[in-house]
Wavefront OBJ file of the C-alpha trace (Angstrom):
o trace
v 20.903 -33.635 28.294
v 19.844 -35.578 25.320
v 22.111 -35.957 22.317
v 19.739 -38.206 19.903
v 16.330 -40.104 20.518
v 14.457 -42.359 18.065
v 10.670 -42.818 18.776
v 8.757 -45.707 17.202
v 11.354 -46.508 14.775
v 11.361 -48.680 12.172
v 13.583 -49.019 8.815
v 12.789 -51.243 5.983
v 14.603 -52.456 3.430
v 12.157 -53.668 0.574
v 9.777 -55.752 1.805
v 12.420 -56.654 4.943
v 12.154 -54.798 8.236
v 15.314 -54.340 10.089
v 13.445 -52.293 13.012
v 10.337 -52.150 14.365
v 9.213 -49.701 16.757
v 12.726 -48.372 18.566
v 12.347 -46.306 20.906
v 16.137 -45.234 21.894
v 18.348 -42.052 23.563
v 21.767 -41.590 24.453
v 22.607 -38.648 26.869
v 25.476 -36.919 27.006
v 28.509 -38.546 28.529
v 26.891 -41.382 28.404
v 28.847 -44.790 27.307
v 25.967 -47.395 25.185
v 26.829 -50.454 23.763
v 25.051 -51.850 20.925
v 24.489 -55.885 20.826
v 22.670 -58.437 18.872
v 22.959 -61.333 17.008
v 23.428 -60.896 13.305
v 21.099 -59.256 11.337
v 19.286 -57.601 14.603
v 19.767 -54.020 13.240
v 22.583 -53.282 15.021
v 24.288 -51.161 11.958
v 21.148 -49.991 10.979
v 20.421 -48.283 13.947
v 23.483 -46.224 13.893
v 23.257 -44.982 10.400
v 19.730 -43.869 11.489
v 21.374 -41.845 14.321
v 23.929 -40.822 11.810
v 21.631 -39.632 9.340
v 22.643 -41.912 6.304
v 19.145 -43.895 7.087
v 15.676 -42.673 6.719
v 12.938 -44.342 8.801
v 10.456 -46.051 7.157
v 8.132 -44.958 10.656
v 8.818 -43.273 13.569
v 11.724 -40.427 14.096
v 15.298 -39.493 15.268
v 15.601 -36.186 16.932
v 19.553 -34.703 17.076
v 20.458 -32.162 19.269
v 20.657 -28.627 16.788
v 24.481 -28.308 16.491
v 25.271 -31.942 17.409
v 28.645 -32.418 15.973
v 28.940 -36.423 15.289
v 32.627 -38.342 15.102
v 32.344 -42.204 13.412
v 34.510 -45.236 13.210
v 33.568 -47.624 10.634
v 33.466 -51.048 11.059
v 35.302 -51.298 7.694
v 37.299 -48.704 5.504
v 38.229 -49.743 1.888
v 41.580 -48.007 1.088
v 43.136 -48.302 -3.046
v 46.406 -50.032 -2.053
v 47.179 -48.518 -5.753
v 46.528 -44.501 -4.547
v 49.575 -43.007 -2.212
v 47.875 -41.729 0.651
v 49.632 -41.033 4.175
v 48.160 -40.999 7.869
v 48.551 -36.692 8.050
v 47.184 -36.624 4.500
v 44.413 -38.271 5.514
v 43.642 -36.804 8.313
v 43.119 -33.817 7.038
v 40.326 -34.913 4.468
v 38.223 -33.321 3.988
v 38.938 -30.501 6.862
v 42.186 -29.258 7.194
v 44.332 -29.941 10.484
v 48.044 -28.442 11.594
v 50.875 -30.720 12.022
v 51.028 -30.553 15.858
v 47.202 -30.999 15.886
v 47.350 -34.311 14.252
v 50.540 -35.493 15.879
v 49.033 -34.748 19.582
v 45.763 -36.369 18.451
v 47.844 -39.736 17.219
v 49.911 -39.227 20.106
v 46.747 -39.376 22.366
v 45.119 -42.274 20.482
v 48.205 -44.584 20.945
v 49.502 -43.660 17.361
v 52.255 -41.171 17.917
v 54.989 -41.333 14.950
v 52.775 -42.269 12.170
v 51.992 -38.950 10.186
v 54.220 -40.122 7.296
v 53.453 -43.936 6.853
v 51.269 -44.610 4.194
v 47.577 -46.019 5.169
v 47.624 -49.392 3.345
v 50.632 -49.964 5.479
v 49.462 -49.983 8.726
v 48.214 -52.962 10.595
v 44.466 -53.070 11.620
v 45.140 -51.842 15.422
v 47.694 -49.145 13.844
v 44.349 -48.440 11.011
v 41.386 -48.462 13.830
v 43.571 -46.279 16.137
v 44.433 -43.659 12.978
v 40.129 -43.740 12.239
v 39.331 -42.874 16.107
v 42.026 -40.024 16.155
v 39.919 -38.284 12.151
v 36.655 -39.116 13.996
v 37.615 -37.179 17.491
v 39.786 -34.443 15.470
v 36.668 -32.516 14.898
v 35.511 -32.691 18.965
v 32.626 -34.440 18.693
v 30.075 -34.608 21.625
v 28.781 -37.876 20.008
v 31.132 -40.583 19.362
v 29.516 -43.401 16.993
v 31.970 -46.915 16.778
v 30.720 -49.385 14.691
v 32.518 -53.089 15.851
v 35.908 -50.465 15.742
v 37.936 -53.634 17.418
v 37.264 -55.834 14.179
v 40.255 -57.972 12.818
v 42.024 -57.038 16.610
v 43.456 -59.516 19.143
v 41.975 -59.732 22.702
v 44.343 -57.224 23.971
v 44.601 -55.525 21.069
v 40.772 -55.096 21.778
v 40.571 -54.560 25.364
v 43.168 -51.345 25.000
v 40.887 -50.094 22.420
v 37.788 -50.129 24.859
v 40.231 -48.584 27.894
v 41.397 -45.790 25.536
v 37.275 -45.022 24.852
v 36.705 -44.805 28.127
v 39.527 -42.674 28.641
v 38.615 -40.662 26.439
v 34.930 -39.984 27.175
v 35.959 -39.403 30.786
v 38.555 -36.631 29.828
v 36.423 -34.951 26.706
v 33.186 -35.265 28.616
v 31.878 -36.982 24.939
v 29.035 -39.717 24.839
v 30.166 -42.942 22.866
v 27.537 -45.190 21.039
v 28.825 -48.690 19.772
v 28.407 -51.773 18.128
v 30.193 -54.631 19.720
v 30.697 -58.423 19.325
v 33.578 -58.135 22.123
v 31.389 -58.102 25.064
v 33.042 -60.029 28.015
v 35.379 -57.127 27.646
v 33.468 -54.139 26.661
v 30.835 -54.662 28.990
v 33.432 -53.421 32.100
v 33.218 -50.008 29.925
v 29.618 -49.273 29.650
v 27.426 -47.464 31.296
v 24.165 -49.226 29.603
v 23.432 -52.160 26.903
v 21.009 -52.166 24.349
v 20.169 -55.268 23.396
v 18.744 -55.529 19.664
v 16.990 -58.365 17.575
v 14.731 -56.187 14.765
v 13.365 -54.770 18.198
v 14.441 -53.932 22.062
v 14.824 -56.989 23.734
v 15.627 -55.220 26.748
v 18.239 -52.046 28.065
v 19.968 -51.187 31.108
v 23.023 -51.921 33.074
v 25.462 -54.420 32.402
v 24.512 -57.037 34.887
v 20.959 -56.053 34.618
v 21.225 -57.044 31.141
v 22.522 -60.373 31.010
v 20.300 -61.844 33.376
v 17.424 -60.940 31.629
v 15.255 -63.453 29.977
v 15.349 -61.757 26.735
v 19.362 -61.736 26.744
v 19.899 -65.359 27.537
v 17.370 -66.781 24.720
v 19.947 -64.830 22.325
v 22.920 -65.453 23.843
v 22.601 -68.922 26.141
v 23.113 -69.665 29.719
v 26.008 -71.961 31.141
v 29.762 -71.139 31.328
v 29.748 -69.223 27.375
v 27.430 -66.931 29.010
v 29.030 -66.843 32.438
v 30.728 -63.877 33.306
v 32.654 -62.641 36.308
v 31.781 -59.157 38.001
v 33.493 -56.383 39.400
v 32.441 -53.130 41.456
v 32.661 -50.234 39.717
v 31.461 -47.020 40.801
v 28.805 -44.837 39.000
v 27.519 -41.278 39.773
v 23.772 -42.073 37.995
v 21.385 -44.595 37.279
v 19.636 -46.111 34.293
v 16.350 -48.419 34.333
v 16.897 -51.104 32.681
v 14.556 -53.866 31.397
v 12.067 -52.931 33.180
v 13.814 -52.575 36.429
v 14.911 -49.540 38.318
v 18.819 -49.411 39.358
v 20.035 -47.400 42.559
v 22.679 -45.221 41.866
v 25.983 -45.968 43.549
v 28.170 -48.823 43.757
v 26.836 -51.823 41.137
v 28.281 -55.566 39.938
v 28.950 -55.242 36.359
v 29.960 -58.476 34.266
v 33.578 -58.230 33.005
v 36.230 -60.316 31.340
v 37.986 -63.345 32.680
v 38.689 -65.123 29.899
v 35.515 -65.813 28.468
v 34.691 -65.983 24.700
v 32.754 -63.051 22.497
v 28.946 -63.724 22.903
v 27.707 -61.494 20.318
v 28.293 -61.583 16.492
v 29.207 -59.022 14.083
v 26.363 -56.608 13.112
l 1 2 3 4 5 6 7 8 9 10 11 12 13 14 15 16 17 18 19 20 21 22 23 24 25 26 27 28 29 30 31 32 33 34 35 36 37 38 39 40 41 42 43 44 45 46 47 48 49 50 51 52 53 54 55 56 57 58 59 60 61 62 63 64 65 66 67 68 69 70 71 72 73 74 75 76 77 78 79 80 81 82 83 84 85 86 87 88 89 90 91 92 93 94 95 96 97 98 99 100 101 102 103 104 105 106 107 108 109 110 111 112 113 114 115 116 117 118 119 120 121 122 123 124 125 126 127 128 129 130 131 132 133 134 135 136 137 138 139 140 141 142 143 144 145 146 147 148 149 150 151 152 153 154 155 156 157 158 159 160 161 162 163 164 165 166 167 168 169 170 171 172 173 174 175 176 177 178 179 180 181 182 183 184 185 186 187 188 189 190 191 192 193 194 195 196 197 198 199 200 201 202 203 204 205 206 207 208 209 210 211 212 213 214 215 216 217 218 219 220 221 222 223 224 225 226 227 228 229 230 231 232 233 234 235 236 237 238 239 240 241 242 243 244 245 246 247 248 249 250 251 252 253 254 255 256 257 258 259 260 261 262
């Protein structure tokens, strides 16, 4: 089942385009993993799916009903304004007590209801935003670079907790991520931006396409081990059919970030 498609689109900003022609879906259950250099659209793309972006051409279809959960990249808080963790987690809908402390409890978080928000540190702060965005049981869950200002296992427990998650809520995850010797291990398919679709698929279909290693390089910063992990469907994926079944996908082994920020 589709969640959201985009046909032919293309947002401009002024006289700037920062998509052209995307044609895009994400089905449910479905893990996709945003990546691009900076400045390839990347954000832009998600606030389209969002809503918060109108095409200058083409469309984005939602599923009716859709209901949408987002991590921002970023979250300003007033150090000056006393808000806590259950406070705020009950903006703007209201939530019980044992509702928010199971949901902190589930998103590593547990104890926290009381602390005040410009007092947590950023995995404490990322890990309090995924528990509001998944308190309302969202069938879409939209991370934009979530893991920013984390260390590299501060990061890679994020990404293990999302894909926990999505297997246990049955909920499709779109992100943006810099991170992606790790993430990569938790994705079902990569779309690789630059203003455009360089190319999409699986993991290891991905980064040994053409497109992929004129953004990203070849040698040992783009060299990445692979592991088997089992999936149940397939994706095509720059231009190439993939089998279901048992399939190599790249994953961490100490290798740098290959991506930058949206």
């Amino acid at each position: 089942m589709t969640l959201v498609a985009a046909r032919g689109l293309t947002v401009r900003y002024g006289g700037v385009a920062a998509l052209t022609g995307v044609d895009f879906e994400i089905g449910a259950g479905e893990i996709v993993t945003l990546v691009g250099p900076n400045g390839s659209g990347k954000s832009t793309l998600l606030r389209a799916v969002l809503g918060a972006v109108r095409p200058t051409a083409g469309v984005v279809t939602r599923r009716p009903g859709l209901t949408i959960g987002y991590v921002p990249q970023k979250l300003a808080i007033d150090d000056r304004m006393p808000l806590t963790v259950r406070r705020f987690l009950s903006l703007p809908v209201r939530h019980g007590t044992a509702e928010v402390a199971a949901m902190l409890g589930r998103v590593g978080a547990a104890g926290l209801e009381t602390r005040q928000l410009t007092a947590l540190s950023g995995g404490q702060f990322q890990r309090v935003l995924l528990a509001r965005a998944l308190l309302g049981g969202p069938e879409l869950l939209i991370l934009d670079e979530a893991t920013q200002g984390l260390d590299q296992p501060g990061t890679a427990a994020f990404y293990q907790l999302i894909a926990d998650l999505r297997r246990e809520t049955g909920a499709a995850v779109l992100m943006v991520s810099h991170d992606l010797h790790v993430v990569m291990s938790a994705t079902d398919r990569v779309l690789c931006l630059n203003g455009h679709v360089c190319c999409q698929g699986q993991p290891h279909v991905v980064t040994a396409a053409p497109e992929y290693r004129a953004l990203f390089g070849h040698g040992t910063h783009g060299t990445m081990a692979l592991y088997q992990h089992e999936h149940d469907h397939a994706h095509d994926g720059c231009g190439h059919g993939a089998a279901a079944g048992s399939e190599a996908h790249p994953h961490a082994h100490g290798a740098k970030p290959e991506a930058a920020d949206a």
